[in-house]
C-alpha positions as CSV (number, residue, x, y, z in Angstrom):
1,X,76.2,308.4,273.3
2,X,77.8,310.7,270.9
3,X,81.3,311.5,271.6
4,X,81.0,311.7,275.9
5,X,77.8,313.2,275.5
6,X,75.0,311.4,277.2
7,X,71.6,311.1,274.8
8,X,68.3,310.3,275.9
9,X,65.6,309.1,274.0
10,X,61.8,311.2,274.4
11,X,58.7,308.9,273.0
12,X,55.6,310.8,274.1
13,X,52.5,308.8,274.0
14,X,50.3,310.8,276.7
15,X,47.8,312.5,274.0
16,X,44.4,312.3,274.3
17,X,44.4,310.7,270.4
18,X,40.9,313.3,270.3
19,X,41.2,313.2,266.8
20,X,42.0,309.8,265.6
21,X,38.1,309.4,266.4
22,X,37.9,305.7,268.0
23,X,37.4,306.4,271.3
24,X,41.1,305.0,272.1
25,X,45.3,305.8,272.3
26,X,45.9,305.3,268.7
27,X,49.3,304.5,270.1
28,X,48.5,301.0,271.1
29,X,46.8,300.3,267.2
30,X,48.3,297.4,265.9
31,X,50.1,298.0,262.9
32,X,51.3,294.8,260.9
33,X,51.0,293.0,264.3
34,X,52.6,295.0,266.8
35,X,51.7,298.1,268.0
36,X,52.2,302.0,266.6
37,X,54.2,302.3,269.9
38,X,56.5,299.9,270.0
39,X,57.8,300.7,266.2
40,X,58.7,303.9,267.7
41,X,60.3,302.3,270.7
42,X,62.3,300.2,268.4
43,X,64.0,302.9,266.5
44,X,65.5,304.3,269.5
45,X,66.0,301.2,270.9
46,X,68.2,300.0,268.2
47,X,69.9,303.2,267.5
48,X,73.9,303.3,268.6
49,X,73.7,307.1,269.7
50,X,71.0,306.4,272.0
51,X,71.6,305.5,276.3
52,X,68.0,305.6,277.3
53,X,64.5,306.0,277.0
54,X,62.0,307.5,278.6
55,X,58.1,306.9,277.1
56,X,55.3,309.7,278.9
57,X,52.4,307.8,279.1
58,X,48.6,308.7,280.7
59,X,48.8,307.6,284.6
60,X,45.6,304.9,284.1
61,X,47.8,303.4,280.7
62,X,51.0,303.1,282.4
63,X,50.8,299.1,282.8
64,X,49.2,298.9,279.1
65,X,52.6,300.9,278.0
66,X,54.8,298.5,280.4
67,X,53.4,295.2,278.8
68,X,53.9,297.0,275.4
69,X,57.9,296.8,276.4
70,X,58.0,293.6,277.9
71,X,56.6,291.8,274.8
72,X,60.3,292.2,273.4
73,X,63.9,292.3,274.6
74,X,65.0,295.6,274.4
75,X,68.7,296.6,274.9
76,X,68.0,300.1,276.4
77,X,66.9,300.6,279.7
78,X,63.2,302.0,279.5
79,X,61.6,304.1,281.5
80,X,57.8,304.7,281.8
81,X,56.9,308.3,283.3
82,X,53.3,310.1,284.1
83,X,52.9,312.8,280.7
84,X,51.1,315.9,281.7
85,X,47.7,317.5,280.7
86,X,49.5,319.1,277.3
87,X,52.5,317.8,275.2
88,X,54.2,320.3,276.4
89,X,54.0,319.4,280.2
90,X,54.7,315.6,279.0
91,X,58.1,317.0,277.8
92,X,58.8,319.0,280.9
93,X,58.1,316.0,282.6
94,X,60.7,313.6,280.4
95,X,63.4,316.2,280.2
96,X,63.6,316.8,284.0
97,X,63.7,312.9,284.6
98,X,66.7,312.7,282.4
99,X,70.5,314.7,282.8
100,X,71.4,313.5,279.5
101,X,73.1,315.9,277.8
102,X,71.2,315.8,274.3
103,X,67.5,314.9,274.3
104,X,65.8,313.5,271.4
105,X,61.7,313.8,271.6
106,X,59.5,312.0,269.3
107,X,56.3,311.3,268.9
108,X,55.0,307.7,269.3
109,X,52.2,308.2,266.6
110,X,55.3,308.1,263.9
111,X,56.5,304.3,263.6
112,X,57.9,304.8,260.2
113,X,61.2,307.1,261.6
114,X,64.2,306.0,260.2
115,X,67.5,305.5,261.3
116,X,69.1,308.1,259.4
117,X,67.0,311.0,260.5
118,X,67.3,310.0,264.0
119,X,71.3,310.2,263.4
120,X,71.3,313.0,261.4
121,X,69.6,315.2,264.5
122,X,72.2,314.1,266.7
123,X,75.4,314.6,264.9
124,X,73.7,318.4,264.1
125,X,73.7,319.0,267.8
126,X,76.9,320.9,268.7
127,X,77.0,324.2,268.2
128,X,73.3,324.4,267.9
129,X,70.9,324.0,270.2
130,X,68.1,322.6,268.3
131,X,67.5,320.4,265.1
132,X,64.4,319.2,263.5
133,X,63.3,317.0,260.8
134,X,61.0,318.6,257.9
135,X,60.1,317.9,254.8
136,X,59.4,321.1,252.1
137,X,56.0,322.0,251.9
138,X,54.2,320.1,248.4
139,X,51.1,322.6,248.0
140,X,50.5,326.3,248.9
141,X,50.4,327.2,252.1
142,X,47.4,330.3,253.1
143,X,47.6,332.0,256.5
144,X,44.0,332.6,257.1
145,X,42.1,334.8,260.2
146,X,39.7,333.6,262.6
147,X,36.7,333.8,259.9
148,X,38.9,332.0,257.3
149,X,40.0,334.8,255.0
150,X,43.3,334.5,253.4
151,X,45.8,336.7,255.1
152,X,48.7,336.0,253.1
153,X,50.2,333.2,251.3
154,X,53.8,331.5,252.0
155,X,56.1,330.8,249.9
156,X,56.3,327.3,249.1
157,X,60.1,327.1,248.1
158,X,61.1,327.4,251.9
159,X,58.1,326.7,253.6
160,X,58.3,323.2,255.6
161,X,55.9,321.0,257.5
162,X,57.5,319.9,260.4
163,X,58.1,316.5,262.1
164,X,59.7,314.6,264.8
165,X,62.5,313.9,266.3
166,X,63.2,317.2,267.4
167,X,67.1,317.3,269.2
168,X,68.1,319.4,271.5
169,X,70.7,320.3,274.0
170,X,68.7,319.4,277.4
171,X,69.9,322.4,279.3
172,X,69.1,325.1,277.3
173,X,65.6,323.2,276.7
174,X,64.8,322.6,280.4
175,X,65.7,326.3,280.7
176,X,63.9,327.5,278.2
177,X,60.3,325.3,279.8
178,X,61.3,326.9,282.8
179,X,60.7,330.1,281.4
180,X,57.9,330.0,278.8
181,X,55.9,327.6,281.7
182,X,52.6,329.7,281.2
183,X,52.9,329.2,277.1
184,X,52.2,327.0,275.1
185,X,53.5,325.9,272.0
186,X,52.9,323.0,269.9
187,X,56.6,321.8,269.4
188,X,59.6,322.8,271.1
189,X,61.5,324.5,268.4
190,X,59.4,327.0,269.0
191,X,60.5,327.6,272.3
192,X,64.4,328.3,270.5
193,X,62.7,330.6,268.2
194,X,62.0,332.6,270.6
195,X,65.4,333.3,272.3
196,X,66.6,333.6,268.7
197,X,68.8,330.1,269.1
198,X,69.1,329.1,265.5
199,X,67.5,325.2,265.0
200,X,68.5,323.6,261.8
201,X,66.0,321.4,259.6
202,X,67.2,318.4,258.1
203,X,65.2,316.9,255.8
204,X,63.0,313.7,256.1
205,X,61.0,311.6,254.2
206,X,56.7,312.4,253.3
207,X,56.4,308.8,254.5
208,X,57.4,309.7,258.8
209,X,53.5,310.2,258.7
210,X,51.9,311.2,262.7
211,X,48.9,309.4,262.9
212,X,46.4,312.0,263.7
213,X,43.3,310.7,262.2
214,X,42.4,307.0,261.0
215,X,42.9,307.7,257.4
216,X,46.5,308.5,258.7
217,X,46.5,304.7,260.3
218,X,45.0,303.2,257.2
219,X,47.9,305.3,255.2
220,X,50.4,303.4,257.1
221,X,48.9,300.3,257.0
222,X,48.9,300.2,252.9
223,X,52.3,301.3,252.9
224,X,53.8,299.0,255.7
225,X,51.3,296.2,253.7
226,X,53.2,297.1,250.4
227,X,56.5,297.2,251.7
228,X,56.8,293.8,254.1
């Protein structure tokens, strides 16, 4: 809780991983012997701001995400929810199961988030409506057509890849589903954009890597490996 505001912690771990390439929920790899999950789970759990948590899983892994929690003591109550088909829908799903005030969604494929950055989007919700962690953009960015020719390039100076957690006031977000149900968007910043609410980066760390592919795991795995 920040203040007598209510905040709710949003892991999603309903993806179809289609892209890690192993035929399994990269969010139950083990990672320096627990798994990618429950670092994320941690976080929150640990965090002072945070109430609760809520974790969308797949319907057939909801017991394999249970026994994840139940390997440790966790402080926070925890609550496991059906995700939908998209991420999307697996947020619609988590924000409407919550009346938190401020909602903080993550994705469970980043178990390096740090405490600050988790803080830092909180404390920046108040007058905005939305905040997001980003790190500056290292190479040059090309906007590129259907058939791969270069439309334009961006400029790199205040160009930024974007990350998770993403905070937000829950109202305005649930609102903003509500209305933009038949689009989708790949984060939910997006959705603010579009109203023209104004959603603040702070910036992170190159290290708050998603795994996406296995090269991302094995990333992780050196760096965790180096840094015991």
């Amino acid at each position: 809780m920040i203040g007598n505001k209510k905040v709710t912690a949003i892991v999603l771990a309903a993806g179809d991983s289609m892209r890690y390439g192993k035929n399994r929920n990269k969010n139950f790899e083990i990672l320096n012997g627990k798994t990618v999950l429950q670092y994320s789970i941690d976080a929150f759990d640990k965090n002072n701001y945070i109430d609760d948590i809520i974790i969308a899983s797949k319907e057939n892994e909801i017991q394999k995400v249970k026994n994840i929690i139940s390997e440790e003591k966790h402080d926070k109550i925890i609550k496991v929810i059906i995700g939908g088909k998209t991420r999307k829908e697996s947020v619609y799903h988590c924000i409407t199961s919550t009346n938190a005030d401020i909602v903080i969604i993550h994705d469970g494929a980043r178990p390096l988030i740090k405490q600050e950055y988790i803080n830092q989007s909180i404390e920046c919700i108040g007058e905005l409506k939305g905040v997001t962690i980003g790190v500056k953009a290292k190479d040059t960015i090309k906007i590129a057509d259907k058939n791969n020719v270069i439309i334009s390039t961006t400029n790199r100076s205040n160009t930024w890849i974007i990350q998770t957690p993403q905070c937000f006031n829950r109202d305005v977000l649930v609102k903003l589903h509500e209305k933009y149900k038949n689009v989708d968007v790949t984060d939910d910043c997006s959705l603010l954009e579009k109203e023209g609410y104004s959603v603040k980066i702070v910036e992170g760390d190159y290290t708050n890597i998603k795994i996406t592919t296995y090269e991302d795991w094995r990333i992780i795995e050196s760096w965790l490996s180096q840094n015991r």
